[in-house]
C-alpha positions in Angstrom: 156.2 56.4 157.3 155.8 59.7 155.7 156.1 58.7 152.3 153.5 55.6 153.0 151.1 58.1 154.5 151.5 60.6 151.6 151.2 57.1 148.9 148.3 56.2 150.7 146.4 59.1 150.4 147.4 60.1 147.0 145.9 56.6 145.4 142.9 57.3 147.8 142.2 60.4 146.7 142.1 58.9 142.5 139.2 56.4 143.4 137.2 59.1 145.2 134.6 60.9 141.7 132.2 63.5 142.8 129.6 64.3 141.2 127.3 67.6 141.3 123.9 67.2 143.2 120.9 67.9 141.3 117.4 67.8 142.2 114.8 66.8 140.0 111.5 67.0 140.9 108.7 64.2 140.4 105.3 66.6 141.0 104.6 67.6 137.2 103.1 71.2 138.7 106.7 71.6 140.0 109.0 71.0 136.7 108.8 67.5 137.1 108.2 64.8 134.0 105.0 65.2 132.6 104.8 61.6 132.5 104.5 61.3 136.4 101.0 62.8 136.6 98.7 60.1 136.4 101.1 57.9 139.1 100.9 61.0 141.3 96.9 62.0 140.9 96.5 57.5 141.3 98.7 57.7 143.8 96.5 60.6 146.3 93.0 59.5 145.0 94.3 56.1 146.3 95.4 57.6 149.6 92.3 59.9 149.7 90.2 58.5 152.7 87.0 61.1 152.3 84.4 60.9 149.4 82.7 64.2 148.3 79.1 62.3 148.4 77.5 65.8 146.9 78.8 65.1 143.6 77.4 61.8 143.3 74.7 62.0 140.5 71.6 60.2 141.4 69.5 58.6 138.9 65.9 59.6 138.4 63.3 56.9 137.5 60.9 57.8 134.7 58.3 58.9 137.0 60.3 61.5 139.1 61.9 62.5 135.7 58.6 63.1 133.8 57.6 64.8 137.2 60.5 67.2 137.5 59.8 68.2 133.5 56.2 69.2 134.5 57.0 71.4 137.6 59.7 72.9 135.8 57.1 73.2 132.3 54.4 74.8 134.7 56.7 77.1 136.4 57.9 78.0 133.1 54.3 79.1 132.2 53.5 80.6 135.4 56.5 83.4 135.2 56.0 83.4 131.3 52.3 85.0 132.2 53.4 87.3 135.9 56.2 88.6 132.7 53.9 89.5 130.3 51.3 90.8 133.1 53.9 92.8 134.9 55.5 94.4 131.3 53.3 93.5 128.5 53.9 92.5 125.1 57.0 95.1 125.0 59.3 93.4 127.6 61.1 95.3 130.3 60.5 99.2 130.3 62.5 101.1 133.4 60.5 101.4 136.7 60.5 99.6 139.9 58.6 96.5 140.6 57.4 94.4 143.4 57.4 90.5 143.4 56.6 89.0 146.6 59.3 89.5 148.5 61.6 90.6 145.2 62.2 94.3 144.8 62.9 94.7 141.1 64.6 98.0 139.7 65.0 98.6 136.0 67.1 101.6 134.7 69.0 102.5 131.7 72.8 103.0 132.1 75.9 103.3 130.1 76.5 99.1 129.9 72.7 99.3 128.8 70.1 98.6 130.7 70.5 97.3 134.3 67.9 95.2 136.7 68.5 95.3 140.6 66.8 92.7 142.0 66.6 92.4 145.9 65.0 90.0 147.9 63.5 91.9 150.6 63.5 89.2 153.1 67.1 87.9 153.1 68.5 91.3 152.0 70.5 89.2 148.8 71.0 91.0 145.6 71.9 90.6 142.2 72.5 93.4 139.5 72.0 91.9 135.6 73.6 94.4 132.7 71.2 93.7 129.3 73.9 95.3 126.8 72.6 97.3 124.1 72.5 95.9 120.6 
């Protein structure tokens, strides 16, 4: 009985091969096959149930596009003439200036020269650096 159980488990044990467990994985961004990225990005878009509807371009007709190049156009020529009323024919020259509601400080420094600009009503600012030539 012995010598049936020992046969028995010796032959079992030559049709048992093991092999090593390896993980691959698919995702491309995680060492995965390069190959698997369009099935992966098809795959979510596919599964995606929201649509971002503020990226959707909407086409202008000829009218509100000729319309939109005029207000921008006159615009254009408005600040063109408050610039060159505000700092004449030199351009920017450090001071402090008013705007409306826009607080606008110019000052050398060591980047070059530096505008603050504040909006006095919201309190948001911006700082632009002109660099010297």
């Amino acid at each position: 009985m012995k010598l049936l159980f020992s046969l028995s488990i010796f032959l079992f044990s030559l049709s048992i091969f093991a092999q090593d467990l390896v993980y691959k994985p698919k995702n491309p961004a995680f060492g995965g096959d390069t190959f698997n990225y369009q099935w992966m990005i098809s795959s979510a878009e596919s599964q995606n149930k929201f649509k971002d509807t503020s990226t959707q371009a909407t086409e202008l007709t000829e009218l509100e596009q000729f319309t939109k190049d005029l207000n921008s156009q006159l615009l254009s020529s408005v600040s063109r003439s408050l610039f060159t009323q505000q700092f004449g024919t030199e351009g920017i020259s450090a001071g402090s200036y008013v705007f409306g509601s826009l607080s606008v400080e110019v000052y050398p420094s060591s980047g070059g020269l530096t505008v603050d600009i504040l909006d006095t009503k919201t309190g948001e600012q911006t700082q632009v650096i002109i660099p010297n030539q």
